[in-house]
C-alpha positions in Angstrom: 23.0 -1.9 -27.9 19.8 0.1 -26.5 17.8 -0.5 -29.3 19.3 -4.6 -29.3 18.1 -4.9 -25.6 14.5 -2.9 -26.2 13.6 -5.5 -28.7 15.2 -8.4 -26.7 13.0 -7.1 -24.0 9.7 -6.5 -26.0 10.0 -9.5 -28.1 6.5 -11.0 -28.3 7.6 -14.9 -27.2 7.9 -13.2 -24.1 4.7 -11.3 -23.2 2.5 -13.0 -25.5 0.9 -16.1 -26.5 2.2 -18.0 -29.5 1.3 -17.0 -32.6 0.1 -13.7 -31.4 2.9 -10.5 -31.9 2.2 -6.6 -30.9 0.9 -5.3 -34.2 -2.1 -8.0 -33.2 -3.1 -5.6 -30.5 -3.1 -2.5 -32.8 -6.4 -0.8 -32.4 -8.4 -1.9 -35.5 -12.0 -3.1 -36.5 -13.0 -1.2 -33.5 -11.5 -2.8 -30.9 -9.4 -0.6 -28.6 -6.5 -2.1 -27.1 -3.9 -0.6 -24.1 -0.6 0.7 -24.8 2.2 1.5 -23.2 2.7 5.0 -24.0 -0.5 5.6 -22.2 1.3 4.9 -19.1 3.1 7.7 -19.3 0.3 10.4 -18.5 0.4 8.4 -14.5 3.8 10.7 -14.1 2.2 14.0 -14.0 -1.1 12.5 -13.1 0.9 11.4 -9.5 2.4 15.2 -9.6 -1.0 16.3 -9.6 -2.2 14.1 -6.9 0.6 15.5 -4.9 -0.8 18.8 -5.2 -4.1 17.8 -4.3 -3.1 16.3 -1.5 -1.3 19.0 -0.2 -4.3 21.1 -0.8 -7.3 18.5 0.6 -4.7 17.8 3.5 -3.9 21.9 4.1 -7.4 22.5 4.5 -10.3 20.0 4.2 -8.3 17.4 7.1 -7.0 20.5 9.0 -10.8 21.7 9.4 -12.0 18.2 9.9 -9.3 17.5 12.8 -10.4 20.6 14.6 -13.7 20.2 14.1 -12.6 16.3 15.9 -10.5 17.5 18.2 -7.6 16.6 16.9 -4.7 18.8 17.4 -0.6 18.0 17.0 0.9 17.9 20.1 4.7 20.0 21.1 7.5 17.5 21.4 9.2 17.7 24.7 12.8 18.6 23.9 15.7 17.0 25.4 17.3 18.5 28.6 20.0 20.5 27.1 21.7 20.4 24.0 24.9 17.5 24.0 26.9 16.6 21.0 28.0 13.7 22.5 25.1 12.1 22.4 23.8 13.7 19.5 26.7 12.2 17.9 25.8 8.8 18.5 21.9 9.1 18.1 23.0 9.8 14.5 25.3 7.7 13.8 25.6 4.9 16.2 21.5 4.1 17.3 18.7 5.8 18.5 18.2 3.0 21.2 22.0 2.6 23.0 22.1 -0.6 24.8 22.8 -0.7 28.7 26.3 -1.0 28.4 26.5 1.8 25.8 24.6 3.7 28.0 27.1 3.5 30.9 30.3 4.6 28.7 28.1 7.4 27.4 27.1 8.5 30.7 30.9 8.5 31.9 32.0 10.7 28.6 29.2 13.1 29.5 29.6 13.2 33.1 26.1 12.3 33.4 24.1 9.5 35.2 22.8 6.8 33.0 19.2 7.6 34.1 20.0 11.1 32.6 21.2 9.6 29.6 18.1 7.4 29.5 16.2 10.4 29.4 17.9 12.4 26.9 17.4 9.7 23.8 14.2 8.9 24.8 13.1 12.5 24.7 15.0 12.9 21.7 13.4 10.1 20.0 10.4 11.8 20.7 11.0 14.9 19.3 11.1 12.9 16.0 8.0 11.2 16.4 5.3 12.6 14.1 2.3 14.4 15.2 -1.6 12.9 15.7 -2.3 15.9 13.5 0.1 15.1 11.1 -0.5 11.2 10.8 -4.8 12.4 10.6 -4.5 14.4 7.7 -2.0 11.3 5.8 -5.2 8.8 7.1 -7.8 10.9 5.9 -6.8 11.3 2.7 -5.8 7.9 1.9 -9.3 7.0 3.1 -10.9 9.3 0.4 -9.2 7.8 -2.3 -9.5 4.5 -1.3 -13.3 5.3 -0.9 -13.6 6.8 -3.8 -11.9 4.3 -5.8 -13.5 1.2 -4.6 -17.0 2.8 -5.6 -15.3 3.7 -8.6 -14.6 -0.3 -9.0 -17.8 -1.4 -8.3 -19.5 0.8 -10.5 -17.1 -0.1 -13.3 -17.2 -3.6 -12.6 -21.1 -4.5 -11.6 -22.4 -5.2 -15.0 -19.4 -7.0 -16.5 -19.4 -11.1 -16.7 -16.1 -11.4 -15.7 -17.0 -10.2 -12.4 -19.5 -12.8 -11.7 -17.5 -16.1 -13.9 -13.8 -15.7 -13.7 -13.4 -17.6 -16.8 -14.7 -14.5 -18.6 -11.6 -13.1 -17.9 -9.6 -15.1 -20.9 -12.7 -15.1 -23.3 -11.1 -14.0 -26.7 -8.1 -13.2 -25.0 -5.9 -10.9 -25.7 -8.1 -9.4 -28.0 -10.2 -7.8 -25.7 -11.0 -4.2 -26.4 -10.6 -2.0 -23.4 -13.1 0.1 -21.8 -13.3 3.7 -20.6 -14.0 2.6 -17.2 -10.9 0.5 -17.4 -8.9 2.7 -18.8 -9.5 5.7 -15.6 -9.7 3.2 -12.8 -6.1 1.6 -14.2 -4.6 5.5 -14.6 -5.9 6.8 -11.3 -4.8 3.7 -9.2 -1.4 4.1 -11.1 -0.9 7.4 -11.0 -1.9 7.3 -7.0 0.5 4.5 -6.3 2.8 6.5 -7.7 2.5 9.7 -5.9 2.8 7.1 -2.4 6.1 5.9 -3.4 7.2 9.4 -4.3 5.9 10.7 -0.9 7.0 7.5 1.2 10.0 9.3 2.5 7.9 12.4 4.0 5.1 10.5 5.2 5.0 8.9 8.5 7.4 6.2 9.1 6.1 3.2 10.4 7.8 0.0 11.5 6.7 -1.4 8.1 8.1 1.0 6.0 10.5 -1.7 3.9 7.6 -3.5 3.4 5.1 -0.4 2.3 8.1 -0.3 -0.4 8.2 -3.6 -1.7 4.2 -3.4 -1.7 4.2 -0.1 -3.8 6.9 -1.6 -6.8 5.1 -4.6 -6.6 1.8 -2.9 -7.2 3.0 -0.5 -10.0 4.7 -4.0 -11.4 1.9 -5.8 -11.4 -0.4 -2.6 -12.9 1.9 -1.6 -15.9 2.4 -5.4 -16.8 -1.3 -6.2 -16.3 -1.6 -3.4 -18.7 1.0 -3.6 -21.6 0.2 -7.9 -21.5 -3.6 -6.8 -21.8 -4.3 -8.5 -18.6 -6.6 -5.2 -17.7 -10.1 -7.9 -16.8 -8.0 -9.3 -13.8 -6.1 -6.4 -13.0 -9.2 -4.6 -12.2 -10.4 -7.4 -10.2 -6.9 -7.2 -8.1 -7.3 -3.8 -7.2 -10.8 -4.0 -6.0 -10.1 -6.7 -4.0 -7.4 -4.6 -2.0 -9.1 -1.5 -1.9 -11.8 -2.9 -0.2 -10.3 -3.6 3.3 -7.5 -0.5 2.9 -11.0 1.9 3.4 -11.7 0.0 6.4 -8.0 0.6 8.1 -7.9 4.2 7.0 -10.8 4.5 9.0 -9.4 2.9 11.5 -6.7 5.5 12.1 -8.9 8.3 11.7 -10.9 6.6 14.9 -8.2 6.3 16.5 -6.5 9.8 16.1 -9.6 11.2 17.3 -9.6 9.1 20.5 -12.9 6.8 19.8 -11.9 3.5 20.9 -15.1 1.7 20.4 -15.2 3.0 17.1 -11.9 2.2 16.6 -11.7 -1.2 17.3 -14.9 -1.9 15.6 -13.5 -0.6 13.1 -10.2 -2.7 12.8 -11.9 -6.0 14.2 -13.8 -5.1 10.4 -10.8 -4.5 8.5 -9.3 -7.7 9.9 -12.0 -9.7 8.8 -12.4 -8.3 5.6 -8.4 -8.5 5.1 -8.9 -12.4 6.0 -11.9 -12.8 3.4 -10.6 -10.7 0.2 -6.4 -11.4 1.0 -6.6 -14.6 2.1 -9.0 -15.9 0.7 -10.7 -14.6 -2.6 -7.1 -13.1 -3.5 -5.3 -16.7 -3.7 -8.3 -18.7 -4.0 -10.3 -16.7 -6.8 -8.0 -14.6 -8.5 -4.7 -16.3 -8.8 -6.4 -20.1 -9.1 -8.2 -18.0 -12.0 -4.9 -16.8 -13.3 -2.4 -19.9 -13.0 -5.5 -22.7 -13.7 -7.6 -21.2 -16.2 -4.9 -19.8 -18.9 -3.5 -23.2 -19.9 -7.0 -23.9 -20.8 -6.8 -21.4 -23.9 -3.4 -20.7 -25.3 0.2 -22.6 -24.3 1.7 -21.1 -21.3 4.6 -18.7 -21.9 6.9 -16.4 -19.9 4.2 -13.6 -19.2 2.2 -16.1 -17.2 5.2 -17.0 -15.4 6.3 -13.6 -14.2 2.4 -12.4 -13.8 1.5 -15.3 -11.8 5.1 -14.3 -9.9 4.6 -11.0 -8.9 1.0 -12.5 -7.9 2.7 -14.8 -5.2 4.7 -11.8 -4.1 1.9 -9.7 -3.0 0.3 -13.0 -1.2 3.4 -13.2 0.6 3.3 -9.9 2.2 -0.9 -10.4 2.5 0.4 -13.3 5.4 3.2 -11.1 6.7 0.5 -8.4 7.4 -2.2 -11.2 8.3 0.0 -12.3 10.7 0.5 -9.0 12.7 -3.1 -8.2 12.7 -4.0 -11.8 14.1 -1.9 -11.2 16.4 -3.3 -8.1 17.9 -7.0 -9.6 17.3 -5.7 -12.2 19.3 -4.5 -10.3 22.4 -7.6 -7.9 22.3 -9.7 -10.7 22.6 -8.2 -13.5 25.0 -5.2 -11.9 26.5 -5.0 -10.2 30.2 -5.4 -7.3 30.9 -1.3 -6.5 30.8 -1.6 -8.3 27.2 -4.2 -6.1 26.1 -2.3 -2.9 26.9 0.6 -4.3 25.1 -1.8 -5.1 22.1 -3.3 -1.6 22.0 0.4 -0.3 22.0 0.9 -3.0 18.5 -2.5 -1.4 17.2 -1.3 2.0 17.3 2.1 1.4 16.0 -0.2 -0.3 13.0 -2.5 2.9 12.8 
């Protein structure tokens, strides 16, 4: 029954154009071509960045946050230890509403402004660290740094970078480069060590969202890669590692306490989300990967489900978009109140 559903699921109709079957993108007369046991070297790959991390975090982002000023802060701790309430900040909510707030301040014998005070100091003993949420920021901003100059250099001298309808020249049978092959592996296998971590890291009010982002990613990477789509895939990740650098940097700015710097920095990022998200994202790659195709080979189910998981990324692009517009929005032409309440949204964000 395995072996029935494996070739249901691998059968070429699906993934590949007509006429075209998988021993067609065996490597042969030179050409080499992706496939899809190389994927598995991005398990251990993501164990290793894990270990880096750990490592770069321990003591290159320690140094750096001392040397920044930077320095986690004690949690107050809650007046007195009281299973009632812990009772219910575990299992009923964190946040008790005002009527909950009054029966719980009769069981305890408290008044409700004590109880008030209790969860919200207890919720702040759960509250990560600056120092904690600087080293996370720092090093996502060294790979994402690292891995967009890693695009660009990979992707300068190639014509599909300047005429997206290089991208289906001769396709599938497109050999695959070097350059391709580490930039697809490290972004994998880094993806990969974020969903693995996702639990540990700082939990943001995003957090179902970082999820779906993360599959989504992976998805769209090992398809993009088994389907030989590695010319646009490329092009995908560049575009979103550009304006991740600029929020990483962001945070760091903002851990440290320099505002100016800060918001100049994220007034950037939202721009450049706007222009590579919004714009070149829909606009450039997916018109070049839903328009373009039919212009070569009959569409089949892989251009379906690619284009898909495409239109699922875009979606959370304007979910995102959204927020950050938002706070661009108060920053710039709200009151004074609306601005504090927008810098309160920022960090949230960072």
């Amino acid at each position: 029954m395995i072996k029935t559903i494996g070739e249901w699921f691998w059968w070429d109709r699906l993934w590949l154009p007509v006429n075209l079957t998988w021993a067609d993108l065996e490597d042969k007369d030179g050409r080499v071509y992706a496939k899809v046991s190389d994927l598995y070297i991005t398990l251990p790959y993501s164990i290793g960045f894990l270990i880096v991390r750990y490592v770069f975090e321990r003591f290159v982002a320690t140094a750096l946050a001392e040397c920044l000023g930077v320095r986690g802060k004690s949690r107050q701790k809650a007046v007195e230890s009281n299973p009632i309430l812990e009772q219910y900040y575990i299992s009923q909510s964190k946040t008790p509403a005002k009527a909950d707030i009054q029966g719980l301040s009769k069981k305890c014998s408290w008044s409700s402004r004590q109880v008030e005070r209790w969860f919200r100091r207890r919720r702040n003993q759960e509250r990560p660290g600056v120092l904690k949420k600087f080293r996370e920021a720092s090093w996502r901003f060294v790979f994402y740094l690292a891995a967009f100059i890693g695009g660009i250099v990979a992707l300068y001298d190639k014509p599909w970078f300047y005429d997206l309808r290089e991208v289906w020249m001769a396709y599938p049978k497109q050999s695959m480069l070097e350059s391709q092959y580490w930039y697809y592996i490290l972004e994998m296998s880094f993806y990969w060590s974020l969903l693995f971590s996702i639990t540990f890291d700082v939990k943001r009010k995003d957090f179902k969202e970082q999820i779906i982002h993360h599959l989504a990613t992976l998805t769209l990477l090992a398809f993009s890669w088994c389907g030989n789509y590695i010319r646009v895939g490329t092009l995908v990740m560049l575009v979103h590692d550009a304006s991740d650098v600029l929020l990483e940097s962001a945070k760091l700015f903002n851990y440290s306490k320099w505002e100016r710097a800060c918001n100049s920095s994220f007034v950037l990022f939202a721009v450049v989300f706007m222009v590579t998200r919004l714009v070149i994202f829909p606009f450039w790659i997916i018109h070049c990967t839903w328009v373009y195709p039919p212009d070569y080979y009959p569409v089949f189910f892989g251009y379906y489900f690619f284009n898909a998981v495409l239109v699922i990324l875009l979606m959370l692009h304007v979910f995102w978009a959204y927020l950050i517009l938002r706070m661009v929005k108060k920053f710039l032409f709200g009151s004074a109140a609306r601005r504090r309440a927008g810098d309160s949204a920022l960090k949230l964000l960072l």
